[in-house]
BARODREN-579474 format. One line per 4 residues: number of its first residue (from 1); for each residue x, z, y of N, C-alpha, C. Coordinates in steps of 0.001 Angstrom, whole numbers, plus 500000, padded with zeros to 6 digits. Example, Ala and Ser with C-alpha at 12.3 -4.5 7.8 and 13.67 -1.06 7.14 Angstrom:
// BARODREN-579474
1) 513190,507800,494310,512300,507800,495500,513200,507800,496700 | 512850,507080,497750,513670,507140,498940,512900,507870,500030
***
This chain:
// BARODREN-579474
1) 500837,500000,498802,500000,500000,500000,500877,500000,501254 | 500346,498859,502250,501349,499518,503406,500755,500328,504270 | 501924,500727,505731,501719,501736,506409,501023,501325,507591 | 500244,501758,507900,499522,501796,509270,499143,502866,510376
5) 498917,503067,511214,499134,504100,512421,497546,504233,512545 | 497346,505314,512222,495593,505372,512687,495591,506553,513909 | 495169,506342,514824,494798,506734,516168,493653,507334,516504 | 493316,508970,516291,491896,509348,516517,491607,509841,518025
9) 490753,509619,519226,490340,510274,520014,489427,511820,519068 | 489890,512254,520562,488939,513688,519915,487478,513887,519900 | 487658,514155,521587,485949,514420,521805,484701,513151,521671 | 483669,513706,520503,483254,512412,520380,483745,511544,518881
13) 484867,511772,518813,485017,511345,517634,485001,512342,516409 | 486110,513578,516295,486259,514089,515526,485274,515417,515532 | 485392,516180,516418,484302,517123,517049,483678,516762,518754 | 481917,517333,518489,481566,517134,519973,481679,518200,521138
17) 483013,517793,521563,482805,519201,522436,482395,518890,524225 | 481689,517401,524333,480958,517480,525313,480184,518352,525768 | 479187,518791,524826,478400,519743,525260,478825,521150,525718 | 480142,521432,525376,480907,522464,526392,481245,522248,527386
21) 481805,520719,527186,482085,520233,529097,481114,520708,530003 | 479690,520150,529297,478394,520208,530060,478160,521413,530896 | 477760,522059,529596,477633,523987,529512,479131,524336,530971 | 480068,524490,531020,480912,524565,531774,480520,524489,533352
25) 480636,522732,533681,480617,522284,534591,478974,522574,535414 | 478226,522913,534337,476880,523376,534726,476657,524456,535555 | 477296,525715,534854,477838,527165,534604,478202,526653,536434 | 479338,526296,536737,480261,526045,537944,479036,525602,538973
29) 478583,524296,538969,477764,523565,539639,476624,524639,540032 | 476068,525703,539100,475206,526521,539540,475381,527859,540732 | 476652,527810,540239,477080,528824,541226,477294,528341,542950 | 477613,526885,542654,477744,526302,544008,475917,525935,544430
33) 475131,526251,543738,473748,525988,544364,473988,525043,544222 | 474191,523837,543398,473988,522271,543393,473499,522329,541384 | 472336,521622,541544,471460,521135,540691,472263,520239,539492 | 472579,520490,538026,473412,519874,537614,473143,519388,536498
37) 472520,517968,535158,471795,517823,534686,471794,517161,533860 | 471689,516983,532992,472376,515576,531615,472988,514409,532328 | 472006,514137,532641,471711,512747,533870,472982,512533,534423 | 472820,513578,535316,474531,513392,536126,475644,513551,535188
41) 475656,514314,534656,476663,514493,533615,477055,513085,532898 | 476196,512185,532690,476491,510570,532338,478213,510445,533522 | 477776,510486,534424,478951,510233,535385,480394,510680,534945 | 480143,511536,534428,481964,512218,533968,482467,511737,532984
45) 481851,510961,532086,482597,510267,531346,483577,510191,531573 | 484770,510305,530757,485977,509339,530793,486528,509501,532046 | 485786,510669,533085,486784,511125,534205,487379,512125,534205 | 488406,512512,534930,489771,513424,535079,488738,514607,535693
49) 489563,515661,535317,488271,516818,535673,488893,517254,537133 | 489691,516741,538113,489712,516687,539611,488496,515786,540000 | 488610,514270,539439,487538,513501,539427,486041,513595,539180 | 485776,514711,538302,484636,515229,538022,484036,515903,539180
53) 485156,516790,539324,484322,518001,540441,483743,517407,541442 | 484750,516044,542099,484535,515611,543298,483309,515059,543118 | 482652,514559,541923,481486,514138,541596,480204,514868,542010 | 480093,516156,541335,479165,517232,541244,479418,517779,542926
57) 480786,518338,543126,480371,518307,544751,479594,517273,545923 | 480198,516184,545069,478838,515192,546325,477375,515171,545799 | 477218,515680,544366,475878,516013,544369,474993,516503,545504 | 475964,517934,545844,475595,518822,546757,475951,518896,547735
61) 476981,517353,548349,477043,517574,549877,477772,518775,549871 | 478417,519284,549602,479547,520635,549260,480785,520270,550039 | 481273,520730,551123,483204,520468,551575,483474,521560,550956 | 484963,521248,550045,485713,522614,550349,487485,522297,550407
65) 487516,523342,550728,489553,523240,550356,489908,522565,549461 | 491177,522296,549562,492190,521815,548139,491873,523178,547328 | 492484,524374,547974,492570,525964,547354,491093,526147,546488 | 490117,526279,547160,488993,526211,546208,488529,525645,545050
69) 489177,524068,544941,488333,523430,544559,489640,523881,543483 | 490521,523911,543608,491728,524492,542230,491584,525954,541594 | 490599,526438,542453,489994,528088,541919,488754,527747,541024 | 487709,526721,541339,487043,526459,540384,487636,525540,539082
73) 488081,524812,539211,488907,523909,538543,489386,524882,537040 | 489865,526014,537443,490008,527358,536422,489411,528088,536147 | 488216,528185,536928,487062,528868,536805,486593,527905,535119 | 486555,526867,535614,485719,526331,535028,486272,525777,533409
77) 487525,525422,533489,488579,525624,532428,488493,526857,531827 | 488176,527965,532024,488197,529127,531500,486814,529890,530627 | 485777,529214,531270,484437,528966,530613,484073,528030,529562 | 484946,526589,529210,485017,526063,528435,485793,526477,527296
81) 487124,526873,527718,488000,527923,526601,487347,528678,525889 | 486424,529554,526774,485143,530771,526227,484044,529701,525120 | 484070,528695,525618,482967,527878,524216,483818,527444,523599 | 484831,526761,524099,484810,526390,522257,485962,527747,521198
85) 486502,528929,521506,486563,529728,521258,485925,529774,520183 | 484591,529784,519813,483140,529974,518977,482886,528721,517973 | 484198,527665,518288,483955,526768,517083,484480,526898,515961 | 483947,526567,514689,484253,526123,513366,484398,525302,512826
89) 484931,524787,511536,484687,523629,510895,482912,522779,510381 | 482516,523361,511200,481213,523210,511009,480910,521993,511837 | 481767,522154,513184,481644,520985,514117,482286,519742,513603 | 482968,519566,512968,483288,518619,512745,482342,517711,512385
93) 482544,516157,513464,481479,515303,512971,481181,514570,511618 | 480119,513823,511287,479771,513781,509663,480684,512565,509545 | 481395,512863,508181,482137,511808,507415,483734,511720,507763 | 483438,512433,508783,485417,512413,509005,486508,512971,508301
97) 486262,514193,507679,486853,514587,506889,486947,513844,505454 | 486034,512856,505139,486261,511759,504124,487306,511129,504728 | 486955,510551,505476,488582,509619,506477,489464,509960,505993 | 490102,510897,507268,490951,512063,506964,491576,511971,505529
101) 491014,512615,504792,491386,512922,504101,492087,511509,502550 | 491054,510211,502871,491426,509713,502327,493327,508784,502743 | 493007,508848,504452,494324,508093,504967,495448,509591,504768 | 495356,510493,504745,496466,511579,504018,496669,511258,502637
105) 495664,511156,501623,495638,510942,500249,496867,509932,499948 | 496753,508682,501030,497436,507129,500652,498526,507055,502253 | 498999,508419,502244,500387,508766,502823,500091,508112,504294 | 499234,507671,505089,498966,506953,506325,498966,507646,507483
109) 500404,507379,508500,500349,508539,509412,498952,508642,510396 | 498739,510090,510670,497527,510351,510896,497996,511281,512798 | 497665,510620,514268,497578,510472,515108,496424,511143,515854 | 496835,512361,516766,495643,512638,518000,495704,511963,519224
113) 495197,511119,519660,495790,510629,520816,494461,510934,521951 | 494652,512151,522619,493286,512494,523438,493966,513360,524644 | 492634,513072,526022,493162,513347,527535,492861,514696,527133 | 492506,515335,526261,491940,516523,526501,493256,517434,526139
117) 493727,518825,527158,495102,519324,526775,494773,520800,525869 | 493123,520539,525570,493169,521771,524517,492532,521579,523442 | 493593,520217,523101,493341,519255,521416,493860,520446,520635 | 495288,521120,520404,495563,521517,519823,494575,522686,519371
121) 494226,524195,520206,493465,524835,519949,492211,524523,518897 | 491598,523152,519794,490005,522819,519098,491084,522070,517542 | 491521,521881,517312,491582,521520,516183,492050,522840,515194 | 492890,523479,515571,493287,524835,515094,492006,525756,514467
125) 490803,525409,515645,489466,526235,515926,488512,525915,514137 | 488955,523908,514442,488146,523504,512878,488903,523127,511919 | 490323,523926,511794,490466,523608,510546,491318,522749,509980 | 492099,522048,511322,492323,520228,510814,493638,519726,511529
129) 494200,520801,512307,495466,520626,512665,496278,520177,511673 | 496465,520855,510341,497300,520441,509411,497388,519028,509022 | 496004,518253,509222,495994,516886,508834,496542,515667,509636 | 497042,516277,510843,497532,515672,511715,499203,515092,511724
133) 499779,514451,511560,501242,513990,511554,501802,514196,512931 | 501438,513942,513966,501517,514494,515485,500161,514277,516481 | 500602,515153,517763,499115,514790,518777,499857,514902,520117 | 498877,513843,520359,499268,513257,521556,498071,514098,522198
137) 498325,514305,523606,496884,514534,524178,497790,514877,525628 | 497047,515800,526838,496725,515629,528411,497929,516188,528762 | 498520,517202,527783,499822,517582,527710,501036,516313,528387 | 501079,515459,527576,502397,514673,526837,501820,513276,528080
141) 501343,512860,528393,500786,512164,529408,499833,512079,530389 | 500378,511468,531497,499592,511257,532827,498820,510412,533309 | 498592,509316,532501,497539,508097,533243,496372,508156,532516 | 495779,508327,532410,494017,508517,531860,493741,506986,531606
145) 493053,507359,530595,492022,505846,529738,491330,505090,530692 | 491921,503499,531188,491906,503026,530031,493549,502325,530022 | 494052,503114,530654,495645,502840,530857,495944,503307,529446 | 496763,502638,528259,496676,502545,527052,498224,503628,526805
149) 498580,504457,527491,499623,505532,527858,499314,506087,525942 | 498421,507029,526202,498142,508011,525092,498262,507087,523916 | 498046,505865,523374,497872,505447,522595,499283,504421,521841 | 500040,503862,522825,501543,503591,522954,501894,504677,522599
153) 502383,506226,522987,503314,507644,522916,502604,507408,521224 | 501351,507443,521104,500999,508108,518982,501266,506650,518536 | 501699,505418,518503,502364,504882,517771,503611,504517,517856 | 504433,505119,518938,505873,505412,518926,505975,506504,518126
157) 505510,507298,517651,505340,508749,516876,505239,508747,515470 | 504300,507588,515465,504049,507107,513840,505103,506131,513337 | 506092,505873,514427,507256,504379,513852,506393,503231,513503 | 505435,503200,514165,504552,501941,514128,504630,500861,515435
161) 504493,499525,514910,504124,498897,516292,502890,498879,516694 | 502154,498351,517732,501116,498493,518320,499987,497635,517395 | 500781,496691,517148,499785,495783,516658,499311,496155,514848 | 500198,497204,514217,499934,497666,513096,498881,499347,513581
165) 498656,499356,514437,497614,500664,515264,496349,500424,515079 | 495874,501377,514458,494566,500975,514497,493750,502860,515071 | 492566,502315,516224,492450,503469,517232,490540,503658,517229 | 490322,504975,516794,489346,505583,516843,488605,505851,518115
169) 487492,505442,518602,487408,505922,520056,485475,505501,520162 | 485380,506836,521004,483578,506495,521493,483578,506222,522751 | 484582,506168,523801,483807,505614,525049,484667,504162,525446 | 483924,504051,526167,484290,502374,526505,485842,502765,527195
173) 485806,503234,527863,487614,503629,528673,488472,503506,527237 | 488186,504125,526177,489194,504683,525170,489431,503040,524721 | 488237,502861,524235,487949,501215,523284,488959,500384,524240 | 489128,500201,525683,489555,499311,526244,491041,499466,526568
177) 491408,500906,526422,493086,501409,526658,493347,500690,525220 | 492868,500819,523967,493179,500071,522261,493588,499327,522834 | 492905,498382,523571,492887,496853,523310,494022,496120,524075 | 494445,497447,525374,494935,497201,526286,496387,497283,525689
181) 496187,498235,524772,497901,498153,523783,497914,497138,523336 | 497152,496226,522330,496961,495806,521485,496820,495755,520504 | 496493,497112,520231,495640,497666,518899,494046,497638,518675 | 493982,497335,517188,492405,497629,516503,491878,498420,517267
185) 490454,498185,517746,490077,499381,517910,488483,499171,517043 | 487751,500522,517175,487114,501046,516355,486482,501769,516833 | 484879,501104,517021,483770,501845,518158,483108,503319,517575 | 483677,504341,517630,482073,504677,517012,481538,505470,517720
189) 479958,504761,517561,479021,505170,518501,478057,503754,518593 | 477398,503837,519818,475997,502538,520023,476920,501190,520051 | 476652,500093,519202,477417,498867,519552,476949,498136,520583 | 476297,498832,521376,475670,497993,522677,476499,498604,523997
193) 476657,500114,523744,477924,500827,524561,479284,499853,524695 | 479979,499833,523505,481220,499530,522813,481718,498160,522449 | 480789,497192,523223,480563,495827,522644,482152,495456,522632 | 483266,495913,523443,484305,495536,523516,485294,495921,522268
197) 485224,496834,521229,485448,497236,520189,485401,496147,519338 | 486573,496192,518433,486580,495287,517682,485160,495223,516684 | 485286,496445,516138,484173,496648,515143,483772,498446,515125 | 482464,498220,515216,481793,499458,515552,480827,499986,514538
201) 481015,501276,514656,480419,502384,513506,479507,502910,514758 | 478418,503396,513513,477177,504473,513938,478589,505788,513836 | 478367,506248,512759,479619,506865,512930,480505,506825,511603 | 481077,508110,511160,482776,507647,510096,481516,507634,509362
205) 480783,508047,508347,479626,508106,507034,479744,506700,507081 | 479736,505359,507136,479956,504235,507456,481165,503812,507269 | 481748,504389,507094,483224,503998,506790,483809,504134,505383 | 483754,502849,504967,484034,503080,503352,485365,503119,502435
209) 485803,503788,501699,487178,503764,501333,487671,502261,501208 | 486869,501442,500644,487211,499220,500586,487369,499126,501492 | 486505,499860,503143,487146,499163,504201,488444,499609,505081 | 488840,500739,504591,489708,501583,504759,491119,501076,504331
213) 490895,500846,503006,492271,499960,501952,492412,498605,502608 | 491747,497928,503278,491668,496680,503622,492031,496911,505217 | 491803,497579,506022,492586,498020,507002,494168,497830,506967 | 494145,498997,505693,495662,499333,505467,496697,497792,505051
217) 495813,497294,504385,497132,496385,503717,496218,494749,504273 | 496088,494856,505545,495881,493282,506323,497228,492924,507029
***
């Protein structure tokens, strides 16, 4: 069998820890008296959490300092720490640990490549650090998705080239940093989101060991 570089984003892919973002930035947004709501929350996608705030503050027509807005900034980092704190292997989304476990089985280096800089913890949290060969994440780089940074550093890591990479990802920023390397990428989530994805999953349960082996040795 040969070797290939598989590339997982986190949030979204492996566990959902949006809904802590949410819970968080909610938590924050309430305290500033500004109204804060799924809805808007669409907006943060795939943005830098300086970028976020500035979001939710123009919700509310809000000025403040540089100083402030770096006091909530930790405020609010520190309330998310507090959720996912409370995770298990329970979060882990359905079918991944089939993955996983089958690209470890058939020796295939196995890659975190995510903006988020408390990959390590949440994976520690479910269980799954060990399955990892290295992780890339908010730590180890500075240009945010869809600048293909994070995804170049985990296949310099794996002794892979780009074009033997193949990259896990649910939002369109992630799908388009893949492509921007020139690696596979691999939607999962709505194929109407992701149309730019090479080929897109509902999610991993969909992902079959034939198409997995056929990955590996194309």
């Amino acid at each position: 069998m040969k070797t290939k570089a598989f590339i997982f984003d986190l949030d979204g892919v492996i566990v959902d820890t949006a809904k802590y973002h949410f819970l968080a930035w909610q938590k924050l947004a309430n305290t500033l008296g500004i109204n804060f709501t799924h809805d808007d929350n669409e907006q943060l996608k795939g943005v830098s959490r300086v970028r976020s705030l500035e979001i939710i503050l123009g919700l509310g027509n809000v000025e403040a300092t540089e100083e402030q807005k770096e006091e909530w900034l930790t405020q609010k980092n520190e309330d998310y720490l507090g959720y996912i704190n409370t995770m298990d292997d329970s979060e882990i989304l359905p079918g991944v640990m089939k993955v996983l476990n089958f690209l470890k089985a058939n020796n295939q280096p196995i890659i975190l490549g995510s903006a988020s800089k408390n990959a390590r913890p949440i994976l520690e949290k479910v269980n799954i650090l060990h399955l990892f060969d290295d992780i890339v994440d908010g730590n180890d780089v500075s240009n945010a998705k869809p600048d293909p940074e994070v995804f170049l550093v985990g296949a310099k890591k794996a002794n892979q080239p780009n074009e033997n990479s193949i990259v896990f990802e649910d939002s369109v920023a992630g799908i388009q940093a893949a492509n921007n390397a020139g690696m596979m990428s691999i939607g999962i989530g709505e194929a109407s989101v992701l149309h730019e994805a090479d080929i897109v999953f509902n999610d991993f349960n969909q992902i079959s060991e034939e198409f997995l082996t056929e990955l590996i040795n194309k």
